[in-house]
C-alpha positions as CSV (number, residue, x, y, z in Angstrom):
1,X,0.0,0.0,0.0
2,X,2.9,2.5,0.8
3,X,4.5,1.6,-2.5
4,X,1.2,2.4,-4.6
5,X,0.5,6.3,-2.2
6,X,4.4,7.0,-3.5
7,X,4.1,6.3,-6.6
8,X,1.1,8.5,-6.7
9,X,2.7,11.1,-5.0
10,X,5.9,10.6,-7.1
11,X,3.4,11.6,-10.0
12,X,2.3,14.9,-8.4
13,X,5.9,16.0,-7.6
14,X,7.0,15.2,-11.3
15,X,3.8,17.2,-12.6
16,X,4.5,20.5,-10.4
17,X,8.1,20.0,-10.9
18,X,7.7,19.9,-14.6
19,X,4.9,22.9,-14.6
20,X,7.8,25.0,-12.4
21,X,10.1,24.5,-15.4
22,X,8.3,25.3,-18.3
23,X,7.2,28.5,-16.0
24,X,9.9,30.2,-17.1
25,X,9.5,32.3,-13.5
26,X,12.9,34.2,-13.0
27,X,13.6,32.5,-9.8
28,X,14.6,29.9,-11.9
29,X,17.7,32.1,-12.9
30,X,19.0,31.5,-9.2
31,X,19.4,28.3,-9.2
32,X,22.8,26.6,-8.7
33,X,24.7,25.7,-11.8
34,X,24.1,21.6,-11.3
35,X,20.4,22.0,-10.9
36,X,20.2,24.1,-14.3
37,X,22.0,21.6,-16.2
38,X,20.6,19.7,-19.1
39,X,18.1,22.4,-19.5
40,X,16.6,21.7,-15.9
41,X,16.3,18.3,-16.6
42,X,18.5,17.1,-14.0
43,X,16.6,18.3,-11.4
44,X,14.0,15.6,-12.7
45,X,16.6,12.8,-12.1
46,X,17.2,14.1,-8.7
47,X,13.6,14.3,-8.0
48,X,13.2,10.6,-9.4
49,X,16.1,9.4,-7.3
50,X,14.5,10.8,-4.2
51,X,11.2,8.6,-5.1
52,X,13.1,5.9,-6.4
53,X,15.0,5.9,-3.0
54,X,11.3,6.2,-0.7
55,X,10.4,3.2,-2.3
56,X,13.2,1.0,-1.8
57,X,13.2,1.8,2.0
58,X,9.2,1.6,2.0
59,X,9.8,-1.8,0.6
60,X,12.8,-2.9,3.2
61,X,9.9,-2.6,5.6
62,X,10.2,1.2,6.9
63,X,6.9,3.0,6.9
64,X,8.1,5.8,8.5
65,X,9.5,6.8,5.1
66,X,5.7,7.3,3.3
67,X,5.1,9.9,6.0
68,X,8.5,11.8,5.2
69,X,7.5,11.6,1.5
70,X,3.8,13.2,2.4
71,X,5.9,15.8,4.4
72,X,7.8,16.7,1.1
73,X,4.9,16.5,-1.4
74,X,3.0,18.8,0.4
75,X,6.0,21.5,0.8
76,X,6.9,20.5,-2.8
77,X,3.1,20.9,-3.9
78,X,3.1,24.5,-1.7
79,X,6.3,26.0,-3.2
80,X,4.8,24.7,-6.9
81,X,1.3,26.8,-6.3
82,X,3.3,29.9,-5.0
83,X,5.6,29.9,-7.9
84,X,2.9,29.1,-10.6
85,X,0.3,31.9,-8.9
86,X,3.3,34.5,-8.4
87,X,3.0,34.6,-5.3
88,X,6.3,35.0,-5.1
């Protein structure tokens, strides 16, 4: 069950992280050199590692990780809205 409320997560994050990209908000200027790379693209990878990484210790038998993962989806899914609204 944890693996399946990840993987549904995972698809939020990778929506607002892809909708924060193609923004083109000027924060996204200020970003460090590594994150930019491949056109913003790597950012993605790191993003997939991170879900890639929940799972695997969700499936070694450690719950607690679903609850970190809700923790970052919903700062993920707060810092996406403010961007996208310009908020900020």
């Amino acid at each position: 069950m944890g693996i399946a409320i990840l993987f549904l997560l995972g698809i939020g994050n990778f929506a607002a992280h892809k909708a924060v990209l193609e923004s083109g908000h000027p924060l996204l200027e200020q970003v460090p050199w590594f994150f930019a790379m491949l056109g913003g693209r790597f950012s993605l990878f790191v993003e997939f590692f991170m879900l890639l990484g929940a799972m695997l210790m969700v499936s070694a038998g450690s719950a607690g990780w679903v609850w970190a993962y809700v923790g970052y989806t919903a700062l993920n899914g707060a810092s996406a809205w403010m961007i996208l609204s310009g908020r900020v």
